[in-house]
C-alpha positions in Angstrom: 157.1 102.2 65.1 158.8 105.3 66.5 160.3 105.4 70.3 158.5 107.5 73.1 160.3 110.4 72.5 159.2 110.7 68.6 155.6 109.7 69.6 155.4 112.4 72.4 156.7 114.8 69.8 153.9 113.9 67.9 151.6 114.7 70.8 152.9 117.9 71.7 152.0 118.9 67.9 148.9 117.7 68.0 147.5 118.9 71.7 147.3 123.3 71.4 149.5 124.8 73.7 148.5 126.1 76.6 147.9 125.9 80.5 147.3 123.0 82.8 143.4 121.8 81.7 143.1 121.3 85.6 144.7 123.7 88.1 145.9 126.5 85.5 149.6 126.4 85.6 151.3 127.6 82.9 153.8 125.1 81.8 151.6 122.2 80.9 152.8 118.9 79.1 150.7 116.3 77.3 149.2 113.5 78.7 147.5 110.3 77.0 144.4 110.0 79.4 144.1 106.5 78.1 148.1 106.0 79.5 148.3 104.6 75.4 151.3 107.0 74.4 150.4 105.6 70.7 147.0 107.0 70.6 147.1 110.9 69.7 143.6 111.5 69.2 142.6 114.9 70.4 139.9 113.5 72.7 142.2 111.5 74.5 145.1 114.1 74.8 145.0 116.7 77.6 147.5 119.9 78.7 148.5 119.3 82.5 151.5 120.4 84.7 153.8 118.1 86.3 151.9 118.0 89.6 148.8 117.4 87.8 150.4 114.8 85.2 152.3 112.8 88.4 149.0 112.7 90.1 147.1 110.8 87.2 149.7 108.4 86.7 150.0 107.8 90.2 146.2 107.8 91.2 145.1 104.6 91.0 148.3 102.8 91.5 148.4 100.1 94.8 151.0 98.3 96.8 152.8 95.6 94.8 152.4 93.4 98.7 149.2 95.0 100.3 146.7 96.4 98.0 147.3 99.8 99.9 147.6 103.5 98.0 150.8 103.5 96.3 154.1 105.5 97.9 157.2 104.8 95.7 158.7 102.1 93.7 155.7 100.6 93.6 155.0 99.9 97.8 152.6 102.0 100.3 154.0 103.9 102.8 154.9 101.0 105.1 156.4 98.8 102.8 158.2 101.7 101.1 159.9 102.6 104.5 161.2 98.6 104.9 162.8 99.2 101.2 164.4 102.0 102.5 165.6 101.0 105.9 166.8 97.3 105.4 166.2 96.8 101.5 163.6 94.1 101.4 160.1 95.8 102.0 159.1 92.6 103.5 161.7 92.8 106.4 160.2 92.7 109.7 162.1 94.7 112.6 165.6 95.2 113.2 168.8 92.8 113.4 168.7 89.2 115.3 169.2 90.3 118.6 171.4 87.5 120.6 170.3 85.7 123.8 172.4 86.9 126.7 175.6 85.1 126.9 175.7 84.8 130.8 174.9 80.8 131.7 171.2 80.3 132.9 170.5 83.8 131.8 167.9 83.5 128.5 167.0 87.0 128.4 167.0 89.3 125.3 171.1 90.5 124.2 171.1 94.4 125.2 174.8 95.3 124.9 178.0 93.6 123.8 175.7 90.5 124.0 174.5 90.7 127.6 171.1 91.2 128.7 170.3 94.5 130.4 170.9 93.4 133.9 174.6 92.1 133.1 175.7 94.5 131.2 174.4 97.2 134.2 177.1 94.5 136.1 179.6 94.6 133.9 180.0 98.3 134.0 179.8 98.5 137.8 182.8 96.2 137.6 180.6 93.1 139.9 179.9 90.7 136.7 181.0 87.4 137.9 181.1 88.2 141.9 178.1 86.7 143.7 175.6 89.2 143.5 173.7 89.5 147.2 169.5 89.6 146.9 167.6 93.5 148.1 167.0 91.6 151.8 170.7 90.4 151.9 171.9 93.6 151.1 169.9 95.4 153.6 170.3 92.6 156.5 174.2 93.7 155.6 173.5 97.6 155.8 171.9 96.8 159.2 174.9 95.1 160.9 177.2 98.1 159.8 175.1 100.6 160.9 174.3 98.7 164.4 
């Protein structure tokens, strides 16, 4: 039995030359409309372009995880974008985030594993001093100013 390259040989004898039997371009190659490269009858061979040729192959293929219209490598469009980004297309979201490591905190890490509120502290330069409450602060704004 020859290789794909011999048999495709074969079909490029067989199949007339000439222009893409679809949208008319002039560079045409042979596809098996039956996807069996063995089988060179002329009824199942047919002159299309690379566009047209990608489009067959491609036009009933479905997500290997989701049943969805097939992107690349086999995934849809969402699927395809997880392979990309983190390399398993069945990744949800980003990195672990940490909890906050202030005590009696529990929120969500935001930077350099604090939570939004303490790292806005830590860069004002008050993380670790006790922190006064909105009324406190203004009871305090009031003395000064009477």
């Amino acid at each position: 039995m020859a290789g794909w390259m011999a048999e495709h040989r074969k079909a490029r004898m067989i199949c007339l030359p000439g222009p893409c039997e679809l949208c008319g371009a002039t560079d045409a190659e042979v596809h098996h409309k039956n996807e069996d490269w063995h089988d060179h009858s002329p009824t199942n061979l047919q002159r299309l372009c690379r566009s047209c040729h990608m489009k067959a192959h491609r036009s009933g293929a479905r997500c290997l995880l989701c049943e969805k219209p097939h992107k690349g490598r086999g995934y849809c469009d969402m699927h395809y974008q997880r392979f990309k980004k983190w390399g398993d297309p069945t990744k949800l979201g980003g990195p672990a985030r940490a909890i906050c490591s202030q005590l009696d905190c529990g929120l969500m890490g935001h930077s350099k594993g604090l939570c939004s509120k303490h790292a806005q502290q830590l860069r004002r330069g008050t993380l670790g001093k006790p922190q006064k409450t909105k009324s406190e602060a203004a009871q305090a704004r009031w003395q000064l100013e009477g």
